[in-house]
C-alpha positions as CSV (number, residue, x, y, z in Angstrom):
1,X,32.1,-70.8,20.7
2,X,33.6,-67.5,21.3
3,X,31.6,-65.0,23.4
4,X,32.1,-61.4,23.2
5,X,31.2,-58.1,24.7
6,X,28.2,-56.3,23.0
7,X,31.2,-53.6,22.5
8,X,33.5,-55.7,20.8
9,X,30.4,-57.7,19.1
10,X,29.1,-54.0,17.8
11,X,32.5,-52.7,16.3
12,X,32.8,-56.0,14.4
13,X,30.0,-55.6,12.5
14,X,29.1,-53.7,9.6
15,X,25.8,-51.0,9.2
16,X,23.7,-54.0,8.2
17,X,24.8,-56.2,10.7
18,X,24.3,-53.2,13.6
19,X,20.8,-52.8,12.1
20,X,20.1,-56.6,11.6
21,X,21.4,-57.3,15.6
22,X,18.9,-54.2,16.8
23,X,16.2,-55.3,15.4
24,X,16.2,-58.7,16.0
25,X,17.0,-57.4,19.8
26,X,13.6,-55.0,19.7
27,X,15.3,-51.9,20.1
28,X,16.6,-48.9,17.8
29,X,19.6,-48.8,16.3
30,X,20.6,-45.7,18.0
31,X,19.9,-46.8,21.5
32,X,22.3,-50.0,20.4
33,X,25.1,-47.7,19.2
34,X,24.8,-46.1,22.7
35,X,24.6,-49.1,24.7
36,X,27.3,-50.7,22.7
37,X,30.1,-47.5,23.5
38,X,28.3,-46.6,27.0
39,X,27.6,-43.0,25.7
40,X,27.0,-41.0,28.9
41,X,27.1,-44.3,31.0
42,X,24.2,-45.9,29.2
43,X,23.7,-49.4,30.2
44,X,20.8,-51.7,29.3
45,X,18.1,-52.7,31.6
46,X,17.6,-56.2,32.6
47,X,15.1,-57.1,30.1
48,X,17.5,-55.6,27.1
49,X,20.4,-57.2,27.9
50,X,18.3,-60.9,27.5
51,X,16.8,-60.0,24.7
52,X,20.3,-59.3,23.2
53,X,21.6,-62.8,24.4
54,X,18.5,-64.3,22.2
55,X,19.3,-62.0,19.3
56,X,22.9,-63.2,18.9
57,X,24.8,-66.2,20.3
58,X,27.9,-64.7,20.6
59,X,27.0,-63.0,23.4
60,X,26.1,-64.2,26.9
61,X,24.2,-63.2,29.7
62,X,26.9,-63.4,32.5
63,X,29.6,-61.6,30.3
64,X,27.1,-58.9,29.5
65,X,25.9,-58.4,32.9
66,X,30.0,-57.8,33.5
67,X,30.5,-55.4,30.8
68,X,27.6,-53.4,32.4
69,X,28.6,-53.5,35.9
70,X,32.4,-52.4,35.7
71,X,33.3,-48.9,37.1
72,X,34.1,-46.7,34.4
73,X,37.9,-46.3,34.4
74,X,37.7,-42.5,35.7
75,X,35.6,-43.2,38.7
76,X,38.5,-45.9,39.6
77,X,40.6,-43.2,39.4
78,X,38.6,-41.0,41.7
79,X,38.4,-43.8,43.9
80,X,42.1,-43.8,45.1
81,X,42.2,-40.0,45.2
């Protein structure tokens, strides 16, 4: 089985399969679409992020935990400075 980030996951699906995933995760479609691209640093809460792993298999705890917790690449940057 191949696991995926939820970004990755999100961008290969289609409308359907963004709505189908967000509802199956309990939460809005709109919230997924900014969890998925981090808009304005957005990251899912503990409780999201499992029910997200249960929604599709694809994705896995650890990995999303990962995606979540890596510095956005500008605040790397700043780190250096």
């Amino acid at each position: 089985m191949c696991y995926m980030k939820l970004s990755d996951l999100y961008q290969s699906l289609d409308k359907n399969g963004r709505k189908a995933l967000a509802e199956k995760a309990g939460v809005d479609p709109g919230y997924l679409w900014q969890i998925a691209t981090q808009w304005r640093g957005k990251k899912p809460s503990v409780d999201v992020i499992g029910r997200l792993v249960r929604s599709d298999r694809r994705l896995k705890a650890s990995d999303l935990i990962a995606e979540f917790s890596e510095v956005a690449p500008e605040l790397k940057e700043a780190e250096h400075v």
